[in-house]
Structure formats: C-alpha cells, structure tokens
NUSE-513085 format. One record per residue (C-alpha): residue in one letter; x, z, y. Coordinates in Angstrom, 2 decimals, padded with zeros to 5 digits. Example, Ala and Ser with C-alpha at 12.3 -4.5 7.8 and 13.67 -1.06 7.14 Angstrom:
BEGIN
<zafi residuo="A" u="012.30" w="007.80" v="-004.50"/>
<zafi residuo="S" u="013.67" w="007.14" v="-001.06"/>
end
This chain:
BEGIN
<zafi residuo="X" u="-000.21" w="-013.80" v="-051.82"/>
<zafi residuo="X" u="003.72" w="-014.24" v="-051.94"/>
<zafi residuo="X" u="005.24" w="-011.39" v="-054.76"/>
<zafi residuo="X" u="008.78" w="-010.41" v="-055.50"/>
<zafi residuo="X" u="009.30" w="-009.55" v="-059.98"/>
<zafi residuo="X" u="012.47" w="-007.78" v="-059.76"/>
<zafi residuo="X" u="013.84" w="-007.64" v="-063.32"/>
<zafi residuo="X" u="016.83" w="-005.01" v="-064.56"/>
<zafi residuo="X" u="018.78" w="-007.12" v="-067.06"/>
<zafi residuo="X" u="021.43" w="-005.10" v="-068.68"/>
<zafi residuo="X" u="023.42" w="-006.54" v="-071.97"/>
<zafi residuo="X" u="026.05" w="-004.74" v="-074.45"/>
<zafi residuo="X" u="028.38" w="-006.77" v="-076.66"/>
<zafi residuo="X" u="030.05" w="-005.12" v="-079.24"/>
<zafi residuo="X" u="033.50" w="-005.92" v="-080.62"/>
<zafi residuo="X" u="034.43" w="-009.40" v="-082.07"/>
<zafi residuo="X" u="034.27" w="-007.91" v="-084.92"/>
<zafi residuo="X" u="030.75" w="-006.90" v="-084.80"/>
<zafi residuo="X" u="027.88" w="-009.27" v="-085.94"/>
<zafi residuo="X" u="026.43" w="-011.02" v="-083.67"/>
<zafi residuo="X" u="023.15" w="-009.95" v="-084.77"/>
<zafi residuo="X" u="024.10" w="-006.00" v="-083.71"/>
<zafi residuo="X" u="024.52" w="-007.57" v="-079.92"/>
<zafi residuo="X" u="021.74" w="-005.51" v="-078.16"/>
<zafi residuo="X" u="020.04" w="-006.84" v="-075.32"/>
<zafi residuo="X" u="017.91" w="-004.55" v="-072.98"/>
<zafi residuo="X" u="015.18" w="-005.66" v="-070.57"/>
<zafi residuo="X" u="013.45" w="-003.33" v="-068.75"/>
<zafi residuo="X" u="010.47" w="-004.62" v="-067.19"/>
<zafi residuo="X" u="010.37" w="-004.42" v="-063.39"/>
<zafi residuo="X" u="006.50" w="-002.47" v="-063.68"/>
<zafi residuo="X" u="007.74" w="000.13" v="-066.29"/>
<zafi residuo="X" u="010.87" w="001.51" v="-064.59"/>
<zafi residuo="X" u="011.34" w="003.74" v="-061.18"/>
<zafi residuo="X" u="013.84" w="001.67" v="-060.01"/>
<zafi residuo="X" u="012.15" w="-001.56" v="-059.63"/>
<zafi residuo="X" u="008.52" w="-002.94" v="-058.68"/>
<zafi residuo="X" u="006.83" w="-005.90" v="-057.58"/>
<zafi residuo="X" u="006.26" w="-005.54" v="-054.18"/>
<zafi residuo="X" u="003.95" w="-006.98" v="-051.99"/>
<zafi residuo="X" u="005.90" w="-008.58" v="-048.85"/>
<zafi residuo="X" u="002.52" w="-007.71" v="-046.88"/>
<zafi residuo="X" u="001.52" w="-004.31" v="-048.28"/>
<zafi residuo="X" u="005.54" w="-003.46" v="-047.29"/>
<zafi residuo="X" u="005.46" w="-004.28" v="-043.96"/>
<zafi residuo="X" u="002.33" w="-002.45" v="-043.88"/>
<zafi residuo="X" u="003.95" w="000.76" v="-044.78"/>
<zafi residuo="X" u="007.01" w="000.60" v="-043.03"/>
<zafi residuo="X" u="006.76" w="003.82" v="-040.81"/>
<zafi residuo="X" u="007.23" w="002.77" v="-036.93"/>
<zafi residuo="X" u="009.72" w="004.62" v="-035.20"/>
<zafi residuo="X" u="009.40" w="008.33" v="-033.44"/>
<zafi residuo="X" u="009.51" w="007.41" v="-030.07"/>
<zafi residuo="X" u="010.48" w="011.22" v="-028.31"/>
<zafi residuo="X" u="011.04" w="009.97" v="-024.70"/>
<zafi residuo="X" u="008.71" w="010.54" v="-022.15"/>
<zafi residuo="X" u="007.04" w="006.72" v="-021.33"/>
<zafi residuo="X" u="004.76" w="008.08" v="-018.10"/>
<zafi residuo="X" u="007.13" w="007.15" v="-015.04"/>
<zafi residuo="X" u="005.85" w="009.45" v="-012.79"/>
<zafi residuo="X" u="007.13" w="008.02" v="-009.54"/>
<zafi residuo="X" u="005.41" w="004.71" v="-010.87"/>
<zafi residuo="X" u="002.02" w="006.92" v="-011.35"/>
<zafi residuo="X" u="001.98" w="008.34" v="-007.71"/>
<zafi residuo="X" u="003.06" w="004.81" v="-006.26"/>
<zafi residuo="X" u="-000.55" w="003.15" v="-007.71"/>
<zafi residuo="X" u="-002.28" w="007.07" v="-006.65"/>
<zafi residuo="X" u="-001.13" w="006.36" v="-003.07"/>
<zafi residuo="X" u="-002.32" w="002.37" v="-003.39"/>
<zafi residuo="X" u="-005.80" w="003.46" v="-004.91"/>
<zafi residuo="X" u="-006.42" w="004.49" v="-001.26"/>
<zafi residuo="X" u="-005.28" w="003.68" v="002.31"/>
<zafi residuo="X" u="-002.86" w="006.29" v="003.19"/>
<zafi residuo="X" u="-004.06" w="008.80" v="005.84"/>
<zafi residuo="X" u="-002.35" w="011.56" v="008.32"/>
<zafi residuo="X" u="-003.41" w="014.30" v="010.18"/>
<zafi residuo="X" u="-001.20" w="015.87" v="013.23"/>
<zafi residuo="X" u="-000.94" w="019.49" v="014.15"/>
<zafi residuo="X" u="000.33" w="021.44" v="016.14"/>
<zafi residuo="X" u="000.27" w="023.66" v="019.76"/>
<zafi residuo="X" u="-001.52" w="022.53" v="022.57"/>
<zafi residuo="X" u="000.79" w="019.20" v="024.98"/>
<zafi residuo="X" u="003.73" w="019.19" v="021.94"/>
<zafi residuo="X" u="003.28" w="015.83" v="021.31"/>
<zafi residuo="X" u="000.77" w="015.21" v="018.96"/>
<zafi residuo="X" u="-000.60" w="011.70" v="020.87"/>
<zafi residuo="X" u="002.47" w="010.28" v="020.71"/>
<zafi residuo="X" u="003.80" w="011.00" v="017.55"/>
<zafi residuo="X" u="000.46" w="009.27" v="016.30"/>
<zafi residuo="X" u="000.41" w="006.28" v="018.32"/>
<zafi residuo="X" u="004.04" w="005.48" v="017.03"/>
<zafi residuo="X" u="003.05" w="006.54" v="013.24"/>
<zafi residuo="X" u="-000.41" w="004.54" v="013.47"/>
<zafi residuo="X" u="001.45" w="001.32" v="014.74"/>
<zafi residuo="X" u="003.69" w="001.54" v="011.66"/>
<zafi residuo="X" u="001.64" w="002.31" v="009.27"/>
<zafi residuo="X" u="-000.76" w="-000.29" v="010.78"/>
<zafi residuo="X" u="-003.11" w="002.24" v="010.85"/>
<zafi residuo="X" u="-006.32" w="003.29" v="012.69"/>
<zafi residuo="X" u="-005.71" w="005.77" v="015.77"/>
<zafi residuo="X" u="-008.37" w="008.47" v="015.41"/>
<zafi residuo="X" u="-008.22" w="010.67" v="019.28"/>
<zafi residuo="X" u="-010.81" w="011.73" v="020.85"/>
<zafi residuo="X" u="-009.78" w="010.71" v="024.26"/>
<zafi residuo="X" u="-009.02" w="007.07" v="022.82"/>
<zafi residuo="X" u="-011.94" w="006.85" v="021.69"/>
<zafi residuo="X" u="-014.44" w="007.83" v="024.84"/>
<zafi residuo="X" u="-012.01" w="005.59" v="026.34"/>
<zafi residuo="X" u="-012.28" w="002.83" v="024.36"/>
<zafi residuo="X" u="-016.15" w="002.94" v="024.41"/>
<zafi residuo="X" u="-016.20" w="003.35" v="027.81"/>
<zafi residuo="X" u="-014.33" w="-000.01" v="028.27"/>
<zafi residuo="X" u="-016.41" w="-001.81" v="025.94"/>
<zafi residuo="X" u="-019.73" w="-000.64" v="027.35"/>
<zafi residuo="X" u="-021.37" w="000.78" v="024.78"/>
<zafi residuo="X" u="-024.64" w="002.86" v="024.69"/>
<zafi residuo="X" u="-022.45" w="006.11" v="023.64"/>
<zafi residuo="X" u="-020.01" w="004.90" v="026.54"/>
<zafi residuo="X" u="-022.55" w="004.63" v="028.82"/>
<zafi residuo="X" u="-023.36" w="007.92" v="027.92"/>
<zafi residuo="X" u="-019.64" w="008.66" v="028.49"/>
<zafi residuo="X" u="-019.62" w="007.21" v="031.93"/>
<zafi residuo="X" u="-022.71" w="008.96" v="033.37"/>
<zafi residuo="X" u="-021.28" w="012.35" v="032.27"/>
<zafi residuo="X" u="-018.31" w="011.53" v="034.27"/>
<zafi residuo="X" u="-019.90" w="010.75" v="037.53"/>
<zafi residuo="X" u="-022.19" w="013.53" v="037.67"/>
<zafi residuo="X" u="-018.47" w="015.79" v="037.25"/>
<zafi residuo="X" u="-019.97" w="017.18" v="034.00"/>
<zafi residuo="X" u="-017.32" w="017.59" v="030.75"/>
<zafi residuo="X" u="-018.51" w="015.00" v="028.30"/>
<zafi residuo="X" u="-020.25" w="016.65" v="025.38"/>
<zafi residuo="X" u="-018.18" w="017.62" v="022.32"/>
<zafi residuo="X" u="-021.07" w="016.79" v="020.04"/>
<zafi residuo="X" u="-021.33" w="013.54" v="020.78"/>
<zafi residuo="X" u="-017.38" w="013.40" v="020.71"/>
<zafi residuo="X" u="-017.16" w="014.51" v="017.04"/>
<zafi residuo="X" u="-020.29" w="012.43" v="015.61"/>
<zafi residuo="X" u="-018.02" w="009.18" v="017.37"/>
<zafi residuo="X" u="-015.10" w="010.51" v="015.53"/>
<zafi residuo="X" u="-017.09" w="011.51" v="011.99"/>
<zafi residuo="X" u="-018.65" w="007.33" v="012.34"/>
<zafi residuo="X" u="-014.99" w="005.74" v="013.19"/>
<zafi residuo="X" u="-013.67" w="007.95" v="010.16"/>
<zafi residuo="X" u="-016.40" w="006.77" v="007.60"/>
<zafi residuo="X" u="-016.15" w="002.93" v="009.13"/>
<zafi residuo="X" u="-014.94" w="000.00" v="007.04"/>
<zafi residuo="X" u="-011.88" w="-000.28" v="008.84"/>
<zafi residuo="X" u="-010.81" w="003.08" v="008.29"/>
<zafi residuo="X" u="-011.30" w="002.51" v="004.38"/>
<zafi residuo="X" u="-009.37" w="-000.13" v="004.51"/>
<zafi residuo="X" u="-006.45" w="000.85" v="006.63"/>
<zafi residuo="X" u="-006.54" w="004.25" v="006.63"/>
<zafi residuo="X" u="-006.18" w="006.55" v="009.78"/>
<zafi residuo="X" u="-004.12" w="008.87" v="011.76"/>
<zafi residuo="X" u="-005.97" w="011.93" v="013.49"/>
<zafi residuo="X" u="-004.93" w="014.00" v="016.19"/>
<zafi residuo="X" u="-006.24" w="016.44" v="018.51"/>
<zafi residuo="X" u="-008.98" w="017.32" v="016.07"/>
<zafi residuo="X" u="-009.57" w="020.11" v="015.42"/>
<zafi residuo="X" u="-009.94" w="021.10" v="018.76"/>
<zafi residuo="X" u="-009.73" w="024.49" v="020.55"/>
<zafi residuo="X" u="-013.32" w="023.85" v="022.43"/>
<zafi residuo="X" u="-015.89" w="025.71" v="019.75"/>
<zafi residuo="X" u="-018.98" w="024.54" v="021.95"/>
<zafi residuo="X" u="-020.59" w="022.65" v="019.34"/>
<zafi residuo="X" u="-018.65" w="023.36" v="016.06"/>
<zafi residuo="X" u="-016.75" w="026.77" v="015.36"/>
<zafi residuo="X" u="-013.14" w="026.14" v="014.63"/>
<zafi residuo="X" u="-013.62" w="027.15" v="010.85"/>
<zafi residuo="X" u="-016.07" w="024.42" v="010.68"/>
<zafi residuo="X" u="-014.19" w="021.97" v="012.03"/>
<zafi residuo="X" u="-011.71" w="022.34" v="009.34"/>
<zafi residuo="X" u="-014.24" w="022.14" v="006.95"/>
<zafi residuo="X" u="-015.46" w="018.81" v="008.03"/>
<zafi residuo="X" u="-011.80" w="017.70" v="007.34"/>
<zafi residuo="X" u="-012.15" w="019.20" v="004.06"/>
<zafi residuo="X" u="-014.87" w="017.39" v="003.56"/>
<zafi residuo="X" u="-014.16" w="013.72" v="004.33"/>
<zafi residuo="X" u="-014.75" w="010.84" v="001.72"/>
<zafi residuo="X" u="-010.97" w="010.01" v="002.75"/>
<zafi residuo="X" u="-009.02" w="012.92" v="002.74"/>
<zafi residuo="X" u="-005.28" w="013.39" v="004.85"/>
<zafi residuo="X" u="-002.67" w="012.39" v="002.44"/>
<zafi residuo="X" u="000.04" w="014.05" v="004.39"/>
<zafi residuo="X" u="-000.37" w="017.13" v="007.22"/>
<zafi residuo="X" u="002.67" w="016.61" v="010.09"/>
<zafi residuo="X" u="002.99" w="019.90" v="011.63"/>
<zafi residuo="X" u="004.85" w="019.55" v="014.74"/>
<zafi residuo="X" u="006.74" w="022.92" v="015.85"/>
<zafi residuo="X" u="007.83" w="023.95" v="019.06"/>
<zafi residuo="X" u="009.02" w="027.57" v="020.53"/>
<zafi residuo="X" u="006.32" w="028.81" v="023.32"/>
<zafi residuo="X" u="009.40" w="029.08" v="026.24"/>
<zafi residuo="X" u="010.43" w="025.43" v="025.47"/>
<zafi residuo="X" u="007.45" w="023.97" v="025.19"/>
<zafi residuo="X" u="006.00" w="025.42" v="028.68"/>
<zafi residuo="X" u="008.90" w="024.76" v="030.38"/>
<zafi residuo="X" u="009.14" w="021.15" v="028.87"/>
<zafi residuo="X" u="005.36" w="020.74" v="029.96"/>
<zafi residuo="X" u="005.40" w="022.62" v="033.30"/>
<zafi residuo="X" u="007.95" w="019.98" v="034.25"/>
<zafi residuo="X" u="005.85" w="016.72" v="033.63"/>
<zafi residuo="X" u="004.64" w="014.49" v="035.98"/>
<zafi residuo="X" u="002.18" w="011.49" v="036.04"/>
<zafi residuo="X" u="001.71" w="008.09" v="038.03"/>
<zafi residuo="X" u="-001.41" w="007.93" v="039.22"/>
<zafi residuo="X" u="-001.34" w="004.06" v="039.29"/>
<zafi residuo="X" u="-000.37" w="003.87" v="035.63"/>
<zafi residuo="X" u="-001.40" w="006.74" v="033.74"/>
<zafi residuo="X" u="001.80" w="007.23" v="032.17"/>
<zafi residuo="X" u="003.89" w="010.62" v="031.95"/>
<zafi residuo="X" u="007.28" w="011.42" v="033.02"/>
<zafi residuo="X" u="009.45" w="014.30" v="031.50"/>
<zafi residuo="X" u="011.64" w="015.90" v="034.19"/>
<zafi residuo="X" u="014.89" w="014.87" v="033.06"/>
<zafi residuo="X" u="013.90" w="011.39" v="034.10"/>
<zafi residuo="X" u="011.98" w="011.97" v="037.78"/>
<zafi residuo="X" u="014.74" w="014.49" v="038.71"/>
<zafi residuo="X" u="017.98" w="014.06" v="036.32"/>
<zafi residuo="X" u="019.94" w="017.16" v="038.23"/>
<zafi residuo="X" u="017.37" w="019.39" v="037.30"/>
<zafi residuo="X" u="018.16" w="018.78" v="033.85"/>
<zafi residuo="X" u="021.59" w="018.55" v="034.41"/>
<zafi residuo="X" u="021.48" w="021.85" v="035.55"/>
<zafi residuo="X" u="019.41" w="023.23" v="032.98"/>
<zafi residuo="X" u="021.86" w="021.42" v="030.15"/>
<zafi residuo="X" u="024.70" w="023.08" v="031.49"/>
<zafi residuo="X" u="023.32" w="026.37" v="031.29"/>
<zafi residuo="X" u="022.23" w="025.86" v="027.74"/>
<zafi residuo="X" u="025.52" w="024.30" v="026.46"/>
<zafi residuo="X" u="027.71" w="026.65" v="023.98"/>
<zafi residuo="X" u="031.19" w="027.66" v="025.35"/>
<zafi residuo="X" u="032.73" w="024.42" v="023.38"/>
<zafi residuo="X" u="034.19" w="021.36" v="024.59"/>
<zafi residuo="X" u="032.05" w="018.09" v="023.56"/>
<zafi residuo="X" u="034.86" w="015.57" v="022.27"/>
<zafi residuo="X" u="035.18" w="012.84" v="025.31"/>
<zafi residuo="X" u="033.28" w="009.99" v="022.87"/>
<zafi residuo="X" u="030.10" w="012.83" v="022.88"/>
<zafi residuo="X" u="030.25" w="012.81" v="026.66"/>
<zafi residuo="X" u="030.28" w="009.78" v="027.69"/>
<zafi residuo="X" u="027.38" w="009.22" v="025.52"/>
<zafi residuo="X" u="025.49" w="011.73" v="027.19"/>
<zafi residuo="X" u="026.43" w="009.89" v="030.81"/>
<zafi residuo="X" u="025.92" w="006.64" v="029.79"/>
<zafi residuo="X" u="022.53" w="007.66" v="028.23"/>
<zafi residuo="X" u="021.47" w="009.83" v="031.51"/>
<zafi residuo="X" u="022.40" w="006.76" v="033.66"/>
<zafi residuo="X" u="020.05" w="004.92" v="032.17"/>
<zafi residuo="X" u="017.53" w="007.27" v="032.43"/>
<zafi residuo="X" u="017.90" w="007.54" v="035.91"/>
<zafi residuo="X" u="018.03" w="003.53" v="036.91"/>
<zafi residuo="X" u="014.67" w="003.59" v="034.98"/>
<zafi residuo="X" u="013.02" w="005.31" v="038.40"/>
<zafi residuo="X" u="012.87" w="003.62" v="041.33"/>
<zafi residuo="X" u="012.40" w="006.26" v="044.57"/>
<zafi residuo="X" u="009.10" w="004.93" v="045.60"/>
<zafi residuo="X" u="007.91" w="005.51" v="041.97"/>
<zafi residuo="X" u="009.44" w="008.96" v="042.15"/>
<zafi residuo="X" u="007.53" w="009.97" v="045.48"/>
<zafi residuo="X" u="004.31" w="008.95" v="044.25"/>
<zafi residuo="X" u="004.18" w="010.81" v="040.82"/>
<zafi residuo="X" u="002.03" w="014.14" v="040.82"/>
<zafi residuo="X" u="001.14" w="017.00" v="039.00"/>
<zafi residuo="X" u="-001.64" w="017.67" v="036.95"/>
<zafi residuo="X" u="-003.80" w="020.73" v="036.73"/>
<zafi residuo="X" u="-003.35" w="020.62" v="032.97"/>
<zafi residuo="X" u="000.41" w="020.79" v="033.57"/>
<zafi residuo="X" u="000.06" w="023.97" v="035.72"/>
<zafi residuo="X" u="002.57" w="026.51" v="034.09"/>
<zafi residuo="X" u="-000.12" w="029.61" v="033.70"/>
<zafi residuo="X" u="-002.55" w="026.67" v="032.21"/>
<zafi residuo="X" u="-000.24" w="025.93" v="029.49"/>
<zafi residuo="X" u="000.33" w="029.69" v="028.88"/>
<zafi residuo="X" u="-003.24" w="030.43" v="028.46"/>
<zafi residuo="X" u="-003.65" w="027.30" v="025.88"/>
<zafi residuo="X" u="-000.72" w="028.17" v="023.73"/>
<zafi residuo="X" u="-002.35" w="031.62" v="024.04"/>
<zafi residuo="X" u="-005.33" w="030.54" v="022.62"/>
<zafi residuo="X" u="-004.14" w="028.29" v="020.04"/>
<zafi residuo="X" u="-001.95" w="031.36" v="018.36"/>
<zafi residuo="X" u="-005.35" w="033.45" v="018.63"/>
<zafi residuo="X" u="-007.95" w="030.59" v="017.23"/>
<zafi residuo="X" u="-006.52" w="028.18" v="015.28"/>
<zafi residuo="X" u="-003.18" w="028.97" v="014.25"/>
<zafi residuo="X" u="-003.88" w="030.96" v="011.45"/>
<zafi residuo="X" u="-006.59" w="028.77" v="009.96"/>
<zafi residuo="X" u="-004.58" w="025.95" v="010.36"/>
<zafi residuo="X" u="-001.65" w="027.80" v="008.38"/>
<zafi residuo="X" u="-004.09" w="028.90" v="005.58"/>
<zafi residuo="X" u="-005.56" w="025.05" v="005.64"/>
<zafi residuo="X" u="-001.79" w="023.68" v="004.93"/>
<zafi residuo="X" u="-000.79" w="026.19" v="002.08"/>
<zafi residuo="X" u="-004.00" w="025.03" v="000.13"/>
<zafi residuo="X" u="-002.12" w="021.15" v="000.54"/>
<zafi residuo="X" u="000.20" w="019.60" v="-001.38"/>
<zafi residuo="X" u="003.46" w="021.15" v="-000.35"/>
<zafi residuo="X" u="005.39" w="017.97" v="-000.74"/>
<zafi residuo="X" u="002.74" w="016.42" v="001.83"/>
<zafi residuo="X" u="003.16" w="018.59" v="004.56"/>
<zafi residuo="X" u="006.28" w="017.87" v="007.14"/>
<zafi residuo="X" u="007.74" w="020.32" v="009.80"/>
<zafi residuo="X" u="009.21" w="018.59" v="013.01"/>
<zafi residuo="X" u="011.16" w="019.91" v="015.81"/>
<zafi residuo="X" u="008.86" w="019.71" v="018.96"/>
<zafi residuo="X" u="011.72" w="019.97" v="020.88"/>
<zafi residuo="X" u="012.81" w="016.73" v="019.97"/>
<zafi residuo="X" u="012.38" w="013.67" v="021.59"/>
<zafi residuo="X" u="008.99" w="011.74" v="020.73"/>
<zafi residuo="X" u="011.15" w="008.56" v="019.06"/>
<zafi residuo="X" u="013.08" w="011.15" v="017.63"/>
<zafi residuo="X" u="010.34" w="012.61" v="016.26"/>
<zafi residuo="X" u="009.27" w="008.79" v="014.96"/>
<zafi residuo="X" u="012.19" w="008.56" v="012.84"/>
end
C-alpha cells in the first residue's frame, strides 16, 4: 500500500556572529503535529464525501412514456346516440393500428366468416328477430380478452349500450371497470340536441353500398340555405369565400344524379326516432357516464365538437 510522510522542516539561523553550534534546527514529525499526516491514497479517496446532488433525477415525461409502452394503448368513445362515435373510431383504430371493438362490426364480421356464433347471427336475422344482446356482449368480452387485443390494444364504441335487456346500464360500466386492459384515454364526443337531430334527420343511405350521405352533399342548396341563415352579419374576406365555393363544388361533383335518386331514408334517421334516443340517453346513461369520467384521469379524457366534421374530428 502506496503512503505519503509529509515532513514540516523549519530551520533558524542566528547572526554570523552566533556559534554555529546555537543554529537550531526543528523537525516536527509528520505523525505528531495537526498539520500533517501520512495519508493513505486509498483510505482518502475512500472518505472523500460525494457530492449533494439536490435536483430532481425522475424525468417524469420519460416515466409515463415506458407506463404507456408497458401496455398497448386503449380508447373508449362516448357520446349521444348517431354523433359519430363509428367513425371517429374507425379513423383512430387505423392510426393507432389498433383493434376496432363495435358491436355491429363484429356480428358482421362473424357473419361473413361463418362462424357458429354467426350462424347464430344469421338465423336470428331471417326469422326478423333482434339478435340477442347477450350473445353480443360475451363476443365483445372474448375479442377484448383475445391475444390480439393484448397486443395491439383496442378502440370501443357503442358499448355501453342503451338496450338493458341482458345487462343494466350500471353493469355495463362495471364490466369496463373491470377489464384486464383498461381505456387509457375516454373521447367524449359533444354535440347540442337541435344540431345533432337536424344533422341526423338529414342523412341518407345507398342501398347498394351501405354508405351514408350528410345533406350538404345529396342536396348542397339545402345547406346553402341553412348556412346563410346561420352566418353572423359580417363579411367573410373574398380568400374565405372562395374557399367555401371551391370546397362546396367539390362536394357536389362527388354525386352523380342517378346516385342521388336512389339514396333513401332510414327508419333510424326518422326525426321523432332520434328525439326519443337522445331522450333516453340524457335519462339512462348520461349521468353514469359523467360520474364514470370524473373517477378517470382528467388529463385522459378529451371533449370534441360533434358538430364538427368526422376528419375534423380525426385531427
């Protein structure tokens, strides 16, 4: 082991004329004095005192980031009865590369791949009967606990549902509660009751395709009309115009007249229909729903303007 002897050597001469014998000569050994010591290079380093380190070292946005990777991220989408719930999640399940969790997906999907629960499905159909919502929520409960799921995570919609004939709304939030894999984040999509039944009352659907058409694009000067009357008393600058024209024009070259004269109304669509759901939702769910999202993770939950377009709503 490597040692340092520090030694004090201090020395007084006297005058020339002094003998040289008087010269006194003063060593203080390096283990008898305060001032000096042997020390250990090893034991030193040993005792040197690391620094106080005050700053906080957690990076918190660096803890949620591996939180969020420890498990596939997951949504759930609220909100009133035809606001746009389906679509929203389609768009947000494509991004996310998610699984789509709906229940008419589903009965669809294992309808098309001929399954014994689809055959189920199919006979219910043809006999006019309303598929049974037990067998509905058990598909949902097994495509929500598959391996896919775990891995990718999901987005549900439409659930839970305003039909209590097998599971009481309360209960169906519960079983939310209750999953393995819980919704990371709650989208809550808003919409006033006038807007939304007039925005609904106004679809229409292609019976060859399936797909739905808003009014403003099966009859533009109805929504011309209905712009004008909503517009404030100020002038749009000429640029905002000719946005709005160039935008509307497209709209309308979209629609052929032979694919206008063919589109129909659905019962669902019916204006007194869509009264009576919204109705129902406010009664049944609403509240439980509210008291289910102030028990979440305030950051988690996001508001959106229903009356916004659905790839408005997207981004």
């Amino acid at each position: 082991m490597k040692t340092v002897n520090v030694l004090w050597d201090r020395s007084h001469k006297t005058d020339s004329e002094s003998d040289l014998d008087e010269e006194l000569t003063s060593l203080w050994v390096a283990e008898e004095t305060d001032f000096c010591q042997v020390v250990d290079e090893e034991e030193a380093r040993k005792r040197l005192k690391k620094p106080l380190v005050l700053a906080d070292l957690i990076d918190e946005d660096e803890v949620e980031r591996k939180v969020l990777l420890s498990k596939p991220t997951c949504f759930l989408i609220v909100g009133k009865p035809s606001v746009g719930k389906k679509t929203l999640a389609k768009s947000l399940a494509q991004a996310w590369k998610s699984i789509l969790i709906e229940p008419q997906q589903l009965i669809q999907e294992n309808i098309d791949a001929n399954t014994e629960i689809g055959k189920q499905f199919q006979e219910c159909l043809l006999r006019g009967e309303s598929i049974y919502e037990e067998l509905v929520i058990n598909l949902m409960l097994d495509k929500l606990r598959s391996p896919e799921v775990a891995h990718r995570g999901y987005v549900l919609c439409e659930f839970p549902c305003l039909s209590e004939d097998y599971l009481k709304i309360p209960e169906q939030i519960q079983l939310i509660k209750s999953l393995e894999l819980k919704p990371d984040f709650i989208i809550n999509i808003k919409c006033p009751d006038y807007d939304l039944c007039e925005r609904v009352s106004g679809q229409r659907q292609d019976p060859l395709t399936g797909k739905i058409y808003q009014q403003e694009q099966w009859n533009p000067d109805k929504g011309d009309k209905d712009k004008a009357k909503a517009e404030p008393e100020e002038e749009e600058t000429e640029e905002e115009e000719e946005v709005v024209e160039e935008v509307e024009e497209d709209e309308g070259l979209d629609l052929d007249a032979g694919l206008i004269a063919r589109l129909v109304k659905r019962p669902d669509d019916l204006r007194a229909i869509i009264e009576k759901q919204v109705a129902l939702y406010k009664d049944k769910m609403l509240r439980l729903l509210e008291d289910y999202m102030a028990d979440h993770d305030r950051q988690n939950v996001i508001e959106l303007d229903g009356n916004n377009k659905p790839d408005e709503l997207f981004v």
